[in-house]
ZAZAVO-538983 format. One record per residue: x, y, z of N, C-alpha, C, O, CB in turn. Coordinates in steps of 0.02 Angstrom, whole numbers, padded with zeros to 5 digits, always signed. Glycine has a CB too. Example, Ala and Ser with C-alpha at 12.3 -4.5 7.8 and 13.67 -1.06 7.14 Angstrom:
+00660-00284+00390+00615-00225+00390+00660-00165+00390+00712-00166+00423+00565-00224+00452 +00642-00112+00354+00684-00053+00357+00645+00002+00394+00670+00057+00402+00704-00030+00286 
***
This chain:
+00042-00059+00000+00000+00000+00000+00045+00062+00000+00096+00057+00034-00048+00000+00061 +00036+00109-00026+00046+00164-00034+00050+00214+00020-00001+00227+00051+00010+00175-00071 +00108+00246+00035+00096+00314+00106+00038+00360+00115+00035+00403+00072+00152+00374+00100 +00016+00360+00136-00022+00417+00172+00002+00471+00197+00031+00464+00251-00050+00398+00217 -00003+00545+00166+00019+00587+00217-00034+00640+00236-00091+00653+00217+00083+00620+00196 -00004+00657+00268-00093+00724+00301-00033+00773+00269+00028+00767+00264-00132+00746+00435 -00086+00827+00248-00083+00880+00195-00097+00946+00224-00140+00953+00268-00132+00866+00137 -00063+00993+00202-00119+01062+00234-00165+01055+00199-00155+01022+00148-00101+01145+00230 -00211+01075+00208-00278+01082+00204-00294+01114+00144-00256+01161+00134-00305+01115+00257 -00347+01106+00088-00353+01124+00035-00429+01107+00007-00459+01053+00009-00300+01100+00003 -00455+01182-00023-00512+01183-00052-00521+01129-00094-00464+01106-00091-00522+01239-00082 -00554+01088-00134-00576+01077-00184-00657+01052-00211-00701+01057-00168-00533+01044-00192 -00679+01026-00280-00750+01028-00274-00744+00968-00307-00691+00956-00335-00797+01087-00304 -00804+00913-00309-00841+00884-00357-00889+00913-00417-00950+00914-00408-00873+00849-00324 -00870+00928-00456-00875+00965-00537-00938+00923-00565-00939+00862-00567-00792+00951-00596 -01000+00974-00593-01029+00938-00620-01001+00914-00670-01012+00854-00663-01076+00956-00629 -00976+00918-00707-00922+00899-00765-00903+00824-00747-00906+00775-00783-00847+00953-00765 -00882+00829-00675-00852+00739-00646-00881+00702-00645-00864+00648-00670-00830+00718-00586 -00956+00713-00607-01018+00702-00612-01038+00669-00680-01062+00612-00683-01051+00763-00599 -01026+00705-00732-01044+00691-00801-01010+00614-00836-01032+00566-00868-01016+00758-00843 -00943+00639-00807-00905+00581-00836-00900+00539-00808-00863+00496-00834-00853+00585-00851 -00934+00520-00735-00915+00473-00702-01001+00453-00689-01037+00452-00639-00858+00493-00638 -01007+00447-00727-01087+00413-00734-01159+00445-00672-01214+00425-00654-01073+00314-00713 -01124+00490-00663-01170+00530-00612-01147+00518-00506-01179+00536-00457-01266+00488-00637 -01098+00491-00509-01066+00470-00471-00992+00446-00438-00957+00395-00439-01091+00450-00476 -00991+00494-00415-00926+00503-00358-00939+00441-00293-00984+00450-00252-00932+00599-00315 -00906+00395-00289-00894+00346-00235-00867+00373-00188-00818+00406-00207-00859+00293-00249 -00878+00376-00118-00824+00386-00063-00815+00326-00025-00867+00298-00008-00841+00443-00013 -00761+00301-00008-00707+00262+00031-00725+00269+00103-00738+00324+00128-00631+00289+00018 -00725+00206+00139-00718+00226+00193-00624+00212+00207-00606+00225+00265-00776+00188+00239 -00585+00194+00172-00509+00184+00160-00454+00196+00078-00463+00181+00019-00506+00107+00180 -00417+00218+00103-00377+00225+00037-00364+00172+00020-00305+00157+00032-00320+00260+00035 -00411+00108-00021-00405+00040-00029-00464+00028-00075-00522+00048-00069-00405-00001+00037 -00434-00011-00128-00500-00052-00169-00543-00095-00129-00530-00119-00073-00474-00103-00228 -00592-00102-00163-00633-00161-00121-00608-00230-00114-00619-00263-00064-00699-00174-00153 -00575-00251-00162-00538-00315-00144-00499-00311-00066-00504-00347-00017-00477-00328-00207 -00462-00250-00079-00413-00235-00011-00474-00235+00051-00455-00265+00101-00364-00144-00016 -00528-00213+00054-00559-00211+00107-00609-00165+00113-00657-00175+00150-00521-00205+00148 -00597-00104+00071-00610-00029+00101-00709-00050+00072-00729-00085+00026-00545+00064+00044 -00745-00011+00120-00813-00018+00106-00838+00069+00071-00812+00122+00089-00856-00046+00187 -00896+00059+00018-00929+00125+00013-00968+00168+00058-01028+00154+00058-00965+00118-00029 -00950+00221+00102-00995+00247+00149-01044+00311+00142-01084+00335+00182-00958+00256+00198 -01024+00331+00073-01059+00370+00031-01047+00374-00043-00998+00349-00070-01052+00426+00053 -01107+00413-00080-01107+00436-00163-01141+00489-00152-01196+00497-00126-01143+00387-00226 -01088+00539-00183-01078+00595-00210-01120+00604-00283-01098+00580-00336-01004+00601-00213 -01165+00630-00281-01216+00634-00342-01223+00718-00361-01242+00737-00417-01299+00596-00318 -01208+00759-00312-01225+00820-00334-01156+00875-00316-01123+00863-00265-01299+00838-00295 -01142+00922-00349-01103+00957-00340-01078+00977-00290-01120+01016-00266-01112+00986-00360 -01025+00973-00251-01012+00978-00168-00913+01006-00179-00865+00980-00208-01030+00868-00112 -00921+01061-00143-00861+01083-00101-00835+01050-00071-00872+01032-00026-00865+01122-00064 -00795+01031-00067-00715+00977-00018-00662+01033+00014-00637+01086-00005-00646+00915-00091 -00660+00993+00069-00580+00996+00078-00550+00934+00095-00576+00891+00130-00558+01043+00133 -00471+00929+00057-00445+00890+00054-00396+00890+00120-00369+00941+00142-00427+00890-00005 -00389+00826+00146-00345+00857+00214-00300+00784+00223-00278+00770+00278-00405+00883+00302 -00292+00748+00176-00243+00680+00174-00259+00665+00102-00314+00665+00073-00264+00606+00234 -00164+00647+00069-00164+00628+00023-00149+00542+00033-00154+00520+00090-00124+00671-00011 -00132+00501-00013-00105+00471-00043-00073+00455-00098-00104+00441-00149-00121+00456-00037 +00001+00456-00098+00018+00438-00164+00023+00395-00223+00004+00339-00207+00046+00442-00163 +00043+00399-00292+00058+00346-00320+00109+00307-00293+00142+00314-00241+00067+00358-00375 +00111+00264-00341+00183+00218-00315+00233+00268-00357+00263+00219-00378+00191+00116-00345 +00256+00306-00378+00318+00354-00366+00343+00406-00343+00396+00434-00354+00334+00368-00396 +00277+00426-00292+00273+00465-00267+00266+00539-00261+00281+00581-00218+00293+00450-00255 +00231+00541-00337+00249+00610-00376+00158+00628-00370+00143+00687-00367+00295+00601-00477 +00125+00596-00368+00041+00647-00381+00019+00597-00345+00037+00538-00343-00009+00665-00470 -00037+00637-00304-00094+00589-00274-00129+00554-00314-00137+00567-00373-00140+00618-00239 -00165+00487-00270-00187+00436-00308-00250+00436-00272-00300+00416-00302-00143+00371-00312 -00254+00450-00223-00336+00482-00192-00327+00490-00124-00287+00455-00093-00410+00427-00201 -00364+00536-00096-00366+00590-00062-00425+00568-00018-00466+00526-00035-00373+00653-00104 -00425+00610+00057-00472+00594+00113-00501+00669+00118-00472+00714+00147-00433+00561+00189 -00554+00673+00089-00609+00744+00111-00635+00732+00170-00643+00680+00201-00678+00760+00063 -00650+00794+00182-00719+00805+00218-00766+00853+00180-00742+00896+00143-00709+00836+00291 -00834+00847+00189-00863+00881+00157-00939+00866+00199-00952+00822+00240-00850+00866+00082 -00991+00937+00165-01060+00912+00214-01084+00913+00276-01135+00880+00285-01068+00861+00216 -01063+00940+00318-01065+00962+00384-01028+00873+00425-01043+00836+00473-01167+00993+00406 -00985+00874+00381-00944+00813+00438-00922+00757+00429-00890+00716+00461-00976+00790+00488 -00956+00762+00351-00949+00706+00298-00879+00689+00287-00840+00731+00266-00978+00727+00229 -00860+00625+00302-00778+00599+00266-00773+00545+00247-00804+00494+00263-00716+00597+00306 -00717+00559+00197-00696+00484+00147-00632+00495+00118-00591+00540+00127-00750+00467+00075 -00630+00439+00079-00586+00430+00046-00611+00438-00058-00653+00396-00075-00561+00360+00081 -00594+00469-00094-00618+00470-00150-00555+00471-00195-00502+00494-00175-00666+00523-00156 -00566+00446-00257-00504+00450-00318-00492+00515-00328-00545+00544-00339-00521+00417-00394 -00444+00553-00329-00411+00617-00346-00447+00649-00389-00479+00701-00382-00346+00611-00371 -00440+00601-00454-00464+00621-00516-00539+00658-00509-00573+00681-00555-00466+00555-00563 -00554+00658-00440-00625+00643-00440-00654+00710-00435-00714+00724-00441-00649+00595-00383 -00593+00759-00420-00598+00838-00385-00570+00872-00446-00535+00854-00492-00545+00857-00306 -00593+00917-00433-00550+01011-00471-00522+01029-00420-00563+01024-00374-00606+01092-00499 -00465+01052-00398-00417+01081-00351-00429+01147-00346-00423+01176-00400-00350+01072-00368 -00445+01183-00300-00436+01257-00278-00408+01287-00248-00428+01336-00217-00465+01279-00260 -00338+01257-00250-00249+01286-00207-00258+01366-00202-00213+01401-00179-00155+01269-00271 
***
């Protein structure tokens, strides 16, 4: 598995656009892990929502995240694929 690091803290959104391409649905993680590995779904993201990102994970070279732990929603947290956000650094 891949490092985990906690991050400063950073805006980002679920894009209707992501929404679009991802069949109307954003998965959230309850772990930075496929389902084989273990990790269960504890939410879907269906409508446009503000994040903050506050733990990455990397690829295996350690150069870009490979998915990320939000919170969002008055308390809402997960784990979701990177790809899954627009960044607002």
């Amino acid at each position: 598995m891949n490092k985990v690091e906690k991050i400063e803290p950073y805006q980002a959104s679920v894009s209707e656009e992501t929404l679009s391409k991802w069949s109307g649905i954003v998965r959230v993680w309850s772990e930075p892990k496929s389902a084989v590995e273990g990790a269960e779904v504890v939410d879907e993201i269906k409508e446009p929502v503000e994040v903050t990102v506050v733990e990455e994970q990397k690829d295996m070279y350690g150069s870009k995240a490979q998915r990320v732990k939000i919170t969002y929603a008055e308390g809402r947290e997960g784990w979701v694929l990177s790809d899954a956000l627009t960044a607002r650094k």
